[in-house]
VEXNU-412842 format. One record per residue (C-alpha): x, y, z; residue number from 0. Coordinates in pm, whole numbers, plus 32768, in hexadecimal, padded with zeros to 4 digits. Layout:
% residues N
<vexkol c1="X" c2="Y" c3="Z" i="NUM"/>
...
***
This chain:
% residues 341
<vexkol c1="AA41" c2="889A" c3="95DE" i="0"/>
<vexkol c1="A943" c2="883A" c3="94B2" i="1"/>
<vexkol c1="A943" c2="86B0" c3="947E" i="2"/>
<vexkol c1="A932" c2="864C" c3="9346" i="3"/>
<vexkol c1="A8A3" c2="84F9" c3="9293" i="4"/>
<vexkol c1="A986" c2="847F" c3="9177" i="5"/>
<vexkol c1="A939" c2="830B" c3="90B0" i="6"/>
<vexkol c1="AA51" c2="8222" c3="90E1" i="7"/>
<vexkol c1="AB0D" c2="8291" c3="8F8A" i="8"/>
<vexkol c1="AC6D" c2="822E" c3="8F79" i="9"/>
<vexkol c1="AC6A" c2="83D3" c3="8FB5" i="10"/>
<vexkol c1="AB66" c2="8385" c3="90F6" i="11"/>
<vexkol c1="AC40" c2="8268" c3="918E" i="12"/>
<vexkol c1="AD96" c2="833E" c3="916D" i="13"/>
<vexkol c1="AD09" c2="8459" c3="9209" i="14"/>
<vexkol c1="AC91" c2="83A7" c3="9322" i="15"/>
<vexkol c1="ADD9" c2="82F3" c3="9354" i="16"/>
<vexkol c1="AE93" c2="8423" c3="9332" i="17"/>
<vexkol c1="ADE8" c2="84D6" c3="947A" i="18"/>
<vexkol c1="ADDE" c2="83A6" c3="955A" i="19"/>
<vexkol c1="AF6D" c2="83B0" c3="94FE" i="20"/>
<vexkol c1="AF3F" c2="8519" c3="9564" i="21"/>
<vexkol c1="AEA5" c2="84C5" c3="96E1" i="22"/>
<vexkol c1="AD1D" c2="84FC" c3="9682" i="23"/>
<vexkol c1="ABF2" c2="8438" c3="966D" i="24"/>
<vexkol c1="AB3A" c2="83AF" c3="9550" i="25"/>
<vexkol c1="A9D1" c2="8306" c3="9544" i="26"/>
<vexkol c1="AA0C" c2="81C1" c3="94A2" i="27"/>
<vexkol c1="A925" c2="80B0" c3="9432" i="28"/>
<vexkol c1="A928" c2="7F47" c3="94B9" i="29"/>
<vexkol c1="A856" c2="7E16" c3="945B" i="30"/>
<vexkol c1="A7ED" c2="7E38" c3="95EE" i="31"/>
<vexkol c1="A78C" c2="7FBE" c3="961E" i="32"/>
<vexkol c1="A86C" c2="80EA" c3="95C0" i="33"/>
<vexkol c1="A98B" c2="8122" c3="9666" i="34"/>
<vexkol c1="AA47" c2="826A" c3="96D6" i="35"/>
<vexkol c1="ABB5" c2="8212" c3="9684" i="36"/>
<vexkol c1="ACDF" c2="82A6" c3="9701" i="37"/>
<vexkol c1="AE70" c2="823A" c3="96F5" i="38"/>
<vexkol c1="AE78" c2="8116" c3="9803" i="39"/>
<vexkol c1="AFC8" c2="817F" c3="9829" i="40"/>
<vexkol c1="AF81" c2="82FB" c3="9892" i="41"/>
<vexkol c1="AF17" c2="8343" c3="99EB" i="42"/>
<vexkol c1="AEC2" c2="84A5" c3="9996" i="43"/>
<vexkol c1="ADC6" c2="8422" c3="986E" i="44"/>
<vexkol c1="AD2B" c2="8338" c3="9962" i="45"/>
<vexkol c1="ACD3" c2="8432" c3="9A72" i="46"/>
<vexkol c1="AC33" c2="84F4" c3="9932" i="47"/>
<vexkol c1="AB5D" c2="83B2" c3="9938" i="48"/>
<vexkol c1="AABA" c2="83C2" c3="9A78" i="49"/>
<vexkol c1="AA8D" c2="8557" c3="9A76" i="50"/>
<vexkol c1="A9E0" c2="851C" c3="9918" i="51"/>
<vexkol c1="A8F0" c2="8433" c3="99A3" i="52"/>
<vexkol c1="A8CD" c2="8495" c3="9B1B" i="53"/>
<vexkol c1="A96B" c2="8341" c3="9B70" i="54"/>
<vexkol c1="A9C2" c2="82D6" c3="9CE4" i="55"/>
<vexkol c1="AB10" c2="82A1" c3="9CEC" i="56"/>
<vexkol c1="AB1E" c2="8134" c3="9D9A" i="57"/>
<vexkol c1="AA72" c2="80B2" c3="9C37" i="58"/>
<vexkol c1="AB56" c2="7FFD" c3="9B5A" i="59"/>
<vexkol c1="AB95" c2="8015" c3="99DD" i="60"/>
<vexkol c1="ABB5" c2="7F05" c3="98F0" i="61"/>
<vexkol c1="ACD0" c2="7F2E" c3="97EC" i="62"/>
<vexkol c1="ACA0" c2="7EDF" c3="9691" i="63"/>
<vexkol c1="AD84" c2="7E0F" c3="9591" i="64"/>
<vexkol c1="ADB2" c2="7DA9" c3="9434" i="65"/>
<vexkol c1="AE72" c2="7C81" c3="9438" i="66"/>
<vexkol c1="AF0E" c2="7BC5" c3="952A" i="67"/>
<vexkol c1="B057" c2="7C36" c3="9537" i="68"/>
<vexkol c1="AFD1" c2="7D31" c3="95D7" i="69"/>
<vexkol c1="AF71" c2="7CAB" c3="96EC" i="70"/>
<vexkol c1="B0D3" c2="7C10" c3="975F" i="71"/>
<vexkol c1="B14A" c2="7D65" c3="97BD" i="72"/>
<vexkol c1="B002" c2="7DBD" c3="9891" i="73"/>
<vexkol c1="B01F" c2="7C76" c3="9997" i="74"/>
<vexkol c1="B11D" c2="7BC8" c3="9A3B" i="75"/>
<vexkol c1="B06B" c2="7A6B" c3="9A25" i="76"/>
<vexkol c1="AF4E" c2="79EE" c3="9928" i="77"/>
<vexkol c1="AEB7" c2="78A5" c3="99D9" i="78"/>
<vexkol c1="AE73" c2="775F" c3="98F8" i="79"/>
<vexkol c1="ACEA" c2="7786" c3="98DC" i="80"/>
<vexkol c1="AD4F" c2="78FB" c3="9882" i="81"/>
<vexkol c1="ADD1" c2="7882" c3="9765" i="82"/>
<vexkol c1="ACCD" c2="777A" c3="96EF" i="83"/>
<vexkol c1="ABBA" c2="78A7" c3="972D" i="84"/>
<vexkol c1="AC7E" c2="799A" c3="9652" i="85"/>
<vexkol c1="AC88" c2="787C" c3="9555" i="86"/>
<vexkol c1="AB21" c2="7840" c3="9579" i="87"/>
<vexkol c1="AAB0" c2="79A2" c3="958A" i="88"/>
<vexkol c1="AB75" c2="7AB6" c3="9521" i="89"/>
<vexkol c1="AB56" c2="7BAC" c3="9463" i="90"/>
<vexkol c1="A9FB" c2="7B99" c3="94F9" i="91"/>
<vexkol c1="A926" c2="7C21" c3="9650" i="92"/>
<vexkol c1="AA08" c2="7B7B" c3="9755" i="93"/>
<vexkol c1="AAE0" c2="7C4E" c3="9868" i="94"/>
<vexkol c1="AC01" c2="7B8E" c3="9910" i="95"/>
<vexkol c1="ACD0" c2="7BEF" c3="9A69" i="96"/>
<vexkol c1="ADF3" c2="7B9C" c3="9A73" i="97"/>
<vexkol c1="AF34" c2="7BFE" c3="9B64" i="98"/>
<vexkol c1="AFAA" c2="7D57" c3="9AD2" i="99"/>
<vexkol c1="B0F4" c2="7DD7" c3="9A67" i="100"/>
<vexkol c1="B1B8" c2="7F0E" c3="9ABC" i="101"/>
<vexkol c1="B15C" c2="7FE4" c3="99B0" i="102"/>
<vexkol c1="AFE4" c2="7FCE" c3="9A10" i="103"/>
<vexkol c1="AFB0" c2="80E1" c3="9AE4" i="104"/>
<vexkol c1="AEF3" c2="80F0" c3="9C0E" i="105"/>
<vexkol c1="ADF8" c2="81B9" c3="9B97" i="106"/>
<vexkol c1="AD7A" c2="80CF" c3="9A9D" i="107"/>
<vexkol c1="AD3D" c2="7FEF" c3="9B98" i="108"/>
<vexkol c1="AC9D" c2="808E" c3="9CC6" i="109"/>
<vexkol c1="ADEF" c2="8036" c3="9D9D" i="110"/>
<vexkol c1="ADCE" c2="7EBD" c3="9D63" i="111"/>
<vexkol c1="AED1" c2="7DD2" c3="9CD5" i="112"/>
<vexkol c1="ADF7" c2="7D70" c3="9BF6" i="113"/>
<vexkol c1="ADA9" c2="7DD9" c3="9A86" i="114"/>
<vexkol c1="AC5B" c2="7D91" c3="99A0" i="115"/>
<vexkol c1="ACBF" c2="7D48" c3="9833" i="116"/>
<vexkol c1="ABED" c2="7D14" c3="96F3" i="117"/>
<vexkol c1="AC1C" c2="7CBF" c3="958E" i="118"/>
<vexkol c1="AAD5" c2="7D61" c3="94FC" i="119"/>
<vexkol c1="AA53" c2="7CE5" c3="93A5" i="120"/>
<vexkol c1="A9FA" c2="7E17" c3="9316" i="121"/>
<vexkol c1="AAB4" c2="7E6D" c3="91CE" i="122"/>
<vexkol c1="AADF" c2="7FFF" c3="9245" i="123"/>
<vexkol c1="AB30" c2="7FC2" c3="9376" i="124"/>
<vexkol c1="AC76" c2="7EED" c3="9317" i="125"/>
<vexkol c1="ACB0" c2="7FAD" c3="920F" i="126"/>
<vexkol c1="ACE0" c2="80F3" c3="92E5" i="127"/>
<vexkol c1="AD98" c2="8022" c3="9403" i="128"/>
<vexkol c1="AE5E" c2="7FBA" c3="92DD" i="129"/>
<vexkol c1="AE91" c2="811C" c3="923B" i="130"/>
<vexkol c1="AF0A" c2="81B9" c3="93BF" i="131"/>
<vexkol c1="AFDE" c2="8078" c3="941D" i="132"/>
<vexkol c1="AF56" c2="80AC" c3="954E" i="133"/>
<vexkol c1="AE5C" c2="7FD4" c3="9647" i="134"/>
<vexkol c1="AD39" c2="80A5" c3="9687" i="135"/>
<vexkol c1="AC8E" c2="80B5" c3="97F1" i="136"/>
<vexkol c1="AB29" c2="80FA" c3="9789" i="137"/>
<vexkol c1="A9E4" c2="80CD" c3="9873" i="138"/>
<vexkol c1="A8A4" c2="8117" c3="97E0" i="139"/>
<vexkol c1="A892" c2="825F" c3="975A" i="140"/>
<vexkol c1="A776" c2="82FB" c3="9823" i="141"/>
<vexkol c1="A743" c2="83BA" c3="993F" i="142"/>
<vexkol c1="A75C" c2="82E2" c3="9A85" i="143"/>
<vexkol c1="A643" c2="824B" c3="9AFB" i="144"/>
<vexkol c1="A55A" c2="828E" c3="99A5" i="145"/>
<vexkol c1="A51A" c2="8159" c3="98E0" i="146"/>
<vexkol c1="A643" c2="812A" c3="97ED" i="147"/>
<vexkol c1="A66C" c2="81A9" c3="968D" i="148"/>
<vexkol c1="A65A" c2="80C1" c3="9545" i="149"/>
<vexkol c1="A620" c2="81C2" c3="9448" i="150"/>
<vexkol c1="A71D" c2="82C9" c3="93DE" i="151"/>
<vexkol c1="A5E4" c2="83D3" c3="940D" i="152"/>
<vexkol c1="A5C1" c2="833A" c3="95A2" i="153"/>
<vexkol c1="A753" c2="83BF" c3="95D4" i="154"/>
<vexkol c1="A712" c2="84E3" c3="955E" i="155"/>
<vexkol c1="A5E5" c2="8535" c3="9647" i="156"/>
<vexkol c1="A6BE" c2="84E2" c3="9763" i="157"/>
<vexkol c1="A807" c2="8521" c3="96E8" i="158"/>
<vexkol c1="A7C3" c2="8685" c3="960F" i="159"/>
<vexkol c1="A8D6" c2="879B" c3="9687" i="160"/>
<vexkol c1="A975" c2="86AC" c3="9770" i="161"/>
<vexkol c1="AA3A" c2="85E6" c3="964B" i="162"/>
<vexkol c1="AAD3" c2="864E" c3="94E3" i="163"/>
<vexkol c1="AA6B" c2="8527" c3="9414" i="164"/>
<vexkol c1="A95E" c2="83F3" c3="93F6" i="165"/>
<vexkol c1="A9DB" c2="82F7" c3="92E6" i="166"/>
<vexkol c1="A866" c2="8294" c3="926A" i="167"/>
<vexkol c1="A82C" c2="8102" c3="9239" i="168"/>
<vexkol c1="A6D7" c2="80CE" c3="9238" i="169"/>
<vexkol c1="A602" c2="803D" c3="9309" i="170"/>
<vexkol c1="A6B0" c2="7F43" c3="9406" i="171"/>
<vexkol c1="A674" c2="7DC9" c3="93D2" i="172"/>
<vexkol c1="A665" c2="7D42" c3="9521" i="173"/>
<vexkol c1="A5EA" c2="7E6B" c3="95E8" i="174"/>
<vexkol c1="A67E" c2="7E0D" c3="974D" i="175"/>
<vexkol c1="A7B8" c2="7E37" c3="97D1" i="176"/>
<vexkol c1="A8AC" c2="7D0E" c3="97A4" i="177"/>
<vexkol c1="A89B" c2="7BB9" c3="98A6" i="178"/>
<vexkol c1="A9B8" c2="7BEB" c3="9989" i="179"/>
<vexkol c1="AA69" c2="7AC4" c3="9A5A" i="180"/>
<vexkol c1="AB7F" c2="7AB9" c3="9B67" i="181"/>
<vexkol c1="AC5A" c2="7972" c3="9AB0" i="182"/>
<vexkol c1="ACBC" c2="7899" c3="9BA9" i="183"/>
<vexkol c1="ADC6" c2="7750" c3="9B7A" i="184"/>
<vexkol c1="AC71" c2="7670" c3="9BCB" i="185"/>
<vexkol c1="AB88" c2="773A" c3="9B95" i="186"/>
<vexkol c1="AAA5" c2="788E" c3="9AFF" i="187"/>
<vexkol c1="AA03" c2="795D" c3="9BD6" i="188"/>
<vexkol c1="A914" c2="7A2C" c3="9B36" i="189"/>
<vexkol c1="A901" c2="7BBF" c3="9B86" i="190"/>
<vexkol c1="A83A" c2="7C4B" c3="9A77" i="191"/>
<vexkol c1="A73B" c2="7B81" c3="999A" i="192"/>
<vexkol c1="A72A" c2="7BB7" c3="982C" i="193"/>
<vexkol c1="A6FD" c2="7B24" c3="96D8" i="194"/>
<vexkol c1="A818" c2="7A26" c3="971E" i="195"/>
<vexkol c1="A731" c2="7963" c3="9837" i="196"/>
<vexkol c1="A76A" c2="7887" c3="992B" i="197"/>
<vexkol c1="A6F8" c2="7762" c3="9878" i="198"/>
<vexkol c1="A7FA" c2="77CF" c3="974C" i="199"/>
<vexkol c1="A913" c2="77ED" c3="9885" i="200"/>
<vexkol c1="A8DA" c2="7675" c3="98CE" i="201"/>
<vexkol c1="A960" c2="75EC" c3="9793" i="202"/>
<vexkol c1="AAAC" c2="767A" c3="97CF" i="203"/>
<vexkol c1="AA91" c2="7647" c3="995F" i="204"/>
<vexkol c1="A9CF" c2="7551" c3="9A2C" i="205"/>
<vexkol c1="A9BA" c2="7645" c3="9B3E" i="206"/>
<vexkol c1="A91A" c2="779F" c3="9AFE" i="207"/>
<vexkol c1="A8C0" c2="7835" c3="9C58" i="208"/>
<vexkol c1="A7C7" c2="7965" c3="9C65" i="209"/>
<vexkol c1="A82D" c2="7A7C" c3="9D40" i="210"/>
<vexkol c1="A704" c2="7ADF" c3="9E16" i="211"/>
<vexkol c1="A709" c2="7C50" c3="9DA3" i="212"/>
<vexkol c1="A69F" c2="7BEE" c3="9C4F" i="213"/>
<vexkol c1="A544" c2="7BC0" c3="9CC3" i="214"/>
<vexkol c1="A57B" c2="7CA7" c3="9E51" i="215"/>
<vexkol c1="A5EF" c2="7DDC" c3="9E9B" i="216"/>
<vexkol c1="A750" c2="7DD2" c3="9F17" i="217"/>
<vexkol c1="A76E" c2="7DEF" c3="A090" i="218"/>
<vexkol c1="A7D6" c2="7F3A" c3="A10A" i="219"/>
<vexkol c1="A957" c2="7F77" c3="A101" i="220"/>
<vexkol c1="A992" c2="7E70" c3="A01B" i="221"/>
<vexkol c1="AA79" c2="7E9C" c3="9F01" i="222"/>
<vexkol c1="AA14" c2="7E91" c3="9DA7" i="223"/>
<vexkol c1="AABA" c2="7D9D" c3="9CC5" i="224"/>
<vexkol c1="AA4B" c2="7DF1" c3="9B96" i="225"/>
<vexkol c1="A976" c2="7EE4" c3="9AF4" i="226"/>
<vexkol c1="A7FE" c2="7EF0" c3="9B4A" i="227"/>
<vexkol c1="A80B" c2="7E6A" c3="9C70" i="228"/>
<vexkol c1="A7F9" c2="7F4B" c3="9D6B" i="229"/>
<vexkol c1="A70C" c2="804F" c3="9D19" i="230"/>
<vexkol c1="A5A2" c2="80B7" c3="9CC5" i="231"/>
<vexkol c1="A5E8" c2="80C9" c3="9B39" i="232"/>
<vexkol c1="A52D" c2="80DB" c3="99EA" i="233"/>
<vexkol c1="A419" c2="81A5" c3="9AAD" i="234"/>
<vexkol c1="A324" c2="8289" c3="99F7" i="235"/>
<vexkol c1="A273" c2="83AD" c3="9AB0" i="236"/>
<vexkol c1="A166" c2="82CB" c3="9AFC" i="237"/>
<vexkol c1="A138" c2="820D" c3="9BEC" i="238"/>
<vexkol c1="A148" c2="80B2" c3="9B99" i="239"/>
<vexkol c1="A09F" c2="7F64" c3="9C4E" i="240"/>
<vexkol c1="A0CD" c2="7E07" c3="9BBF" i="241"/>
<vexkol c1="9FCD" c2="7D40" c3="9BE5" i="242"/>
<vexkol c1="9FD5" c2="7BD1" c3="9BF6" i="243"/>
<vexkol c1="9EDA" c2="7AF5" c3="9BBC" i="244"/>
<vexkol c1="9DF8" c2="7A6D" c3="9A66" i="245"/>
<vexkol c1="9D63" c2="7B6C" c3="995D" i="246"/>
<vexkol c1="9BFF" c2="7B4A" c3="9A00" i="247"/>
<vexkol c1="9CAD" c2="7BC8" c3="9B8F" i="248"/>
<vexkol c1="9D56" c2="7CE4" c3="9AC0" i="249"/>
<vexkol c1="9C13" c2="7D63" c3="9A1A" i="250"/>
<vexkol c1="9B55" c2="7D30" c3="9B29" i="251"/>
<vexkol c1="9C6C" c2="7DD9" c3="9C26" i="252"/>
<vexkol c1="9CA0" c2="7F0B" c3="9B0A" i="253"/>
<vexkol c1="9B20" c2="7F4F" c3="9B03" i="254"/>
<vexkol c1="9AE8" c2="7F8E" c3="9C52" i="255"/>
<vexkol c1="9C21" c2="803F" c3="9C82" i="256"/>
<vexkol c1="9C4E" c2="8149" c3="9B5A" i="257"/>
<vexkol c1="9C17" c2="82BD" c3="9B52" i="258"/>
<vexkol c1="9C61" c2="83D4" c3="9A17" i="259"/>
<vexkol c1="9DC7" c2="83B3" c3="9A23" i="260"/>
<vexkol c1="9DFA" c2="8226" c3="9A4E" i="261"/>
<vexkol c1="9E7F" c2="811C" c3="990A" i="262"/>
<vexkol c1="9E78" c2="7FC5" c3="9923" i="263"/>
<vexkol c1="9FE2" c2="7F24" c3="9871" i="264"/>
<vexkol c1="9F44" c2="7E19" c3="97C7" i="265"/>
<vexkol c1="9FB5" c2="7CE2" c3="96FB" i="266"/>
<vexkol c1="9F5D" c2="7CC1" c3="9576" i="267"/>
<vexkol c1="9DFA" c2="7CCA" c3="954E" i="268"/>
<vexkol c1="9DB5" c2="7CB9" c3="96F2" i="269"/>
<vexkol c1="9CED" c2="7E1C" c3="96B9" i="270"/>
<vexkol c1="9B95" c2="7DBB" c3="9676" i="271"/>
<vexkol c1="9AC4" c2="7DFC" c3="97DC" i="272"/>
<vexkol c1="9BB1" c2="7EF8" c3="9883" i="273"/>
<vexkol c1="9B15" c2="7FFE" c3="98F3" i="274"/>
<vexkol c1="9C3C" c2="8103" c3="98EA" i="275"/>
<vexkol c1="9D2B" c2="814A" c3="979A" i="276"/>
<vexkol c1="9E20" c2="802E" c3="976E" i="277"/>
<vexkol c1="9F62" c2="800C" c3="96CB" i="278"/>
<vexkol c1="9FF0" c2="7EC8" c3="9656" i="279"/>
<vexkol c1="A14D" c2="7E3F" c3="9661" i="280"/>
<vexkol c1="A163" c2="7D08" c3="9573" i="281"/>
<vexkol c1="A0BE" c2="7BC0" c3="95A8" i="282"/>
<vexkol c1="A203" c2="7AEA" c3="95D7" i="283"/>
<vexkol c1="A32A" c2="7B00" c3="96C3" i="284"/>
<vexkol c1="A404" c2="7B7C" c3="959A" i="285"/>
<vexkol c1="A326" c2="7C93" c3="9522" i="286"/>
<vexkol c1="A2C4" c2="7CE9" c3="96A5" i="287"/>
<vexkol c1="A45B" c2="7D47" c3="96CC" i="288"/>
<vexkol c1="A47B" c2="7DFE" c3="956F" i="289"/>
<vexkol c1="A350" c2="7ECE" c3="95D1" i="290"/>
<vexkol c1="A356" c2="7F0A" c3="9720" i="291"/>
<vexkol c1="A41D" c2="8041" c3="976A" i="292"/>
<vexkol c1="A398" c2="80E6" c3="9649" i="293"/>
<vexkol c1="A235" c2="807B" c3="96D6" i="294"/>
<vexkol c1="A2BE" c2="8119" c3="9835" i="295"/>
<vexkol c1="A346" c2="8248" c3="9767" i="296"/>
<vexkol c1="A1D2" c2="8299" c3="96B6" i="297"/>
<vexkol c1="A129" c2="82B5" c3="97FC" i="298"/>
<vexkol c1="A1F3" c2="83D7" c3="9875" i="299"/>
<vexkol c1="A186" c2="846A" c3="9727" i="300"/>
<vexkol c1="A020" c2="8426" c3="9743" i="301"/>
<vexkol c1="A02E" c2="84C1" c3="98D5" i="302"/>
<vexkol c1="9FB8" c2="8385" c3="9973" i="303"/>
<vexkol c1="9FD7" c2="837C" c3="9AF5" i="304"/>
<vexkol c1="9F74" c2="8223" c3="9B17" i="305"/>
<vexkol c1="9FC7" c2="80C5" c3="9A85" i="306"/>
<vexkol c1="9F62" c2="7F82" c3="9AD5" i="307"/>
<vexkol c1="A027" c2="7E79" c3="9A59" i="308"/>
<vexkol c1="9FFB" c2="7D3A" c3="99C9" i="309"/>
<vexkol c1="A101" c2="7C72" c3="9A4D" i="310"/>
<vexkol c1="A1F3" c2="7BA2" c3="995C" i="311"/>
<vexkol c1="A264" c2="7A25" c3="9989" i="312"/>
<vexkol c1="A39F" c2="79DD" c3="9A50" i="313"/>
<vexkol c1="A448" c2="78FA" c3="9984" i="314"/>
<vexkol c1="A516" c2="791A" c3="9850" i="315"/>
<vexkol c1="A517" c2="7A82" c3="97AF" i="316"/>
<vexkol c1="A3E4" c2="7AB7" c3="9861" i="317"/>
<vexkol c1="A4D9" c2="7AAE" c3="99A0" i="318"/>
<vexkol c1="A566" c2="7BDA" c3="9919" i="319"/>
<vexkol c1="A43F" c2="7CB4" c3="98C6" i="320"/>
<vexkol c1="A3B9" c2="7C83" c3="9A46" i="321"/>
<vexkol c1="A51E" c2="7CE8" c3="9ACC" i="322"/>
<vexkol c1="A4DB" c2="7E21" c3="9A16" i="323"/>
<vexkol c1="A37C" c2="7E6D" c3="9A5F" i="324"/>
<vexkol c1="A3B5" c2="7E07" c3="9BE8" i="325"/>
<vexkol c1="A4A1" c2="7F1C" c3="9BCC" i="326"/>
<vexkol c1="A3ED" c2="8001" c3="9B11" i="327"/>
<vexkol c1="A2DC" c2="7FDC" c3="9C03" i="328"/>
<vexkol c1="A3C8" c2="800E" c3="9D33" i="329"/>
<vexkol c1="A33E" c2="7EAC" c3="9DB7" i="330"/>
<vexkol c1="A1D3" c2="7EF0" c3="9DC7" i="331"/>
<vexkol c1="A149" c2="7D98" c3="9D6E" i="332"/>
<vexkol c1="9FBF" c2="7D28" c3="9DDE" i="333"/>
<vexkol c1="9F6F" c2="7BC8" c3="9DEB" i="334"/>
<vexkol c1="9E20" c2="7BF0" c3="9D64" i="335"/>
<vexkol c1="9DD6" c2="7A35" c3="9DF0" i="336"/>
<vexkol c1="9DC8" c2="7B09" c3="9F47" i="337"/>
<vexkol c1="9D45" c2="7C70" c3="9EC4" i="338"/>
<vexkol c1="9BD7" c2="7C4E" c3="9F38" i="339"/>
<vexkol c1="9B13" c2="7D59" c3="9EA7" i="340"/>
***
């Protein structure tokens, strides 16, 4: 199969819609990371999914929709804080599960009664939800496990022969996948964090819980509710160690600890004093998430074997970019207040 990359012409958008009508996959753009869509309704195009990407089958998919009529035929119940969220926030970066219906079949959701939705904001990917009057399951359109794509060009590395089209819409705006929350009648309980943070939950909810696998590995045998959750994900090659502590610990901890192939993932102008090649990933919690897998993505390309984090805040966005990185770096984290050199 030879993928091709077509702009989102009226021609690019009805070609697209025409083969996820016809049970295959297309590489569509989100304001999160790009997604690899398929008919929410098709079983068959949904196990395409998870051979495409080497998925484990116990991972959920989020389906995508462009209004919300769409939604009422998806769940059997849509909770009141539900509603004021999708007032608040969609089209936008925010997942909701809610109760599913009938026609969502099991294989969109990993065997649960449960189903992720989204509204994205992105003008192509409504207008080819739109186009193929159909809701699109789509997880990130990468391998598993390597960090996820938010270029057109990042698909194609991973998704070249595997898939017949990429729908190219630039570069990504947010750059990690959306917040999702289990909606509860009292309550959100937060699965996945994301542009839409906690803090932005609260105005719709007094009571945003934080489910301990956004910041810990799930215990064994535990069920995933939602995507990225469960798994080492949005790993390079290298191997990757967060470090946590102030700039002067991580300069002082890289320098004694580098050899040929090491790089130091660095903050905005954080470079000056490192022994070893750095890269840099923004200087703000905003710019951290829009670069960050493409940072992750470079350092396959450059061979490195090593990388030693700087480690993000854990609050607001920032929240979201060390849920990724934690992951990316399978958990390694070193205090450096109690590294002792």
């Amino acid at each position: 199969m030879q993928t091709k990359i077509v702009q989102p012409t009226k021609e690019g958008i009805q070609q697209a819609a025409q083969l996820l009508k016809q049970g295959e996959l297309v590489g569509m753009p989100t304001e999160t990371v790009y997604g690899l869509a398929a008919s929410a309704y098709d079983p068959a195009a949904i196990k395409k999914i998870f051979q495409a990407k080497g998925r484990p089958q116990d991972n959920p998919l989020i389906v995508h929709i462009s209004n919300l009529e769409m939604l009422q035929p998806l769940v059997t119940a849509v909770p009141e804080p539900a509603k004021k969220l999708a007032e608040q926030f969609w089209p936008g970066p925010l997942t909701m599960i809610f109760p599913k219906s009938e026609k969502v079949p099991m294989e969109v959701t990993a065997g649960m009664e449960t189903v992720a939705i989204r509204f994205p904001s992105h003008p192509v990917a409504q207008a080819i939800i739109r186009e193929s009057s159909l809701p699109l399951a789509a997880p990130s359109a990468n391998l598993s496990g390597k960090p996820s794509p938010t270029t057109a060009q990042h698909v194609w590395e991973d998704m070249d022969g595997k898939i017949p089209l990429i729908v190219d819409g630039g570069e990504c705006q947010v750059g990690v996948e959306s917040t999702v929350v289990l909606v509860k009648e009292d309550c959100l309980h937060l699965l996945r964090p994301g542009a839409v943070t906690p803090e932005m939950l609260k105005t719709c909810c007094d009571q945003v819980e934080i489910d301990p696998a956004v910041l810990h590995q799930l215990k064994e045998g535990a069920q995933a509710a939602s995507p990225g959750m469960k798994y080492k994900h949005y790993s390079p090659k290298a191997d990757v160690t967060i470090l946590s502590g102030n700039l002067a610990q991580f300069k002082e901890y890289v320098n004694s600890h580098w050899d040929s192939a090491t790089y130091a993932l660095v903050f905005d102008g954080e470079q000056q004093g490192i022994a070893c090649p750095c890269l840099t990933y923004g200087a703000d919690a905003a710019e951290q998430a829009k670069e960050l897998f493409a940072v992750l993505r470079r350092l396959d390309g450059l061979g490195a074997k090593k990388v030693y984090a700087r480690c993000p805040e854990k609050q607001g966005m920032g929240l979201a970019v060390y849920n990724r990185l934690i992951r990316a770096a399978g958990f390694q984290v070193i205090p450096l207040e109690d590294a002792r050199m």
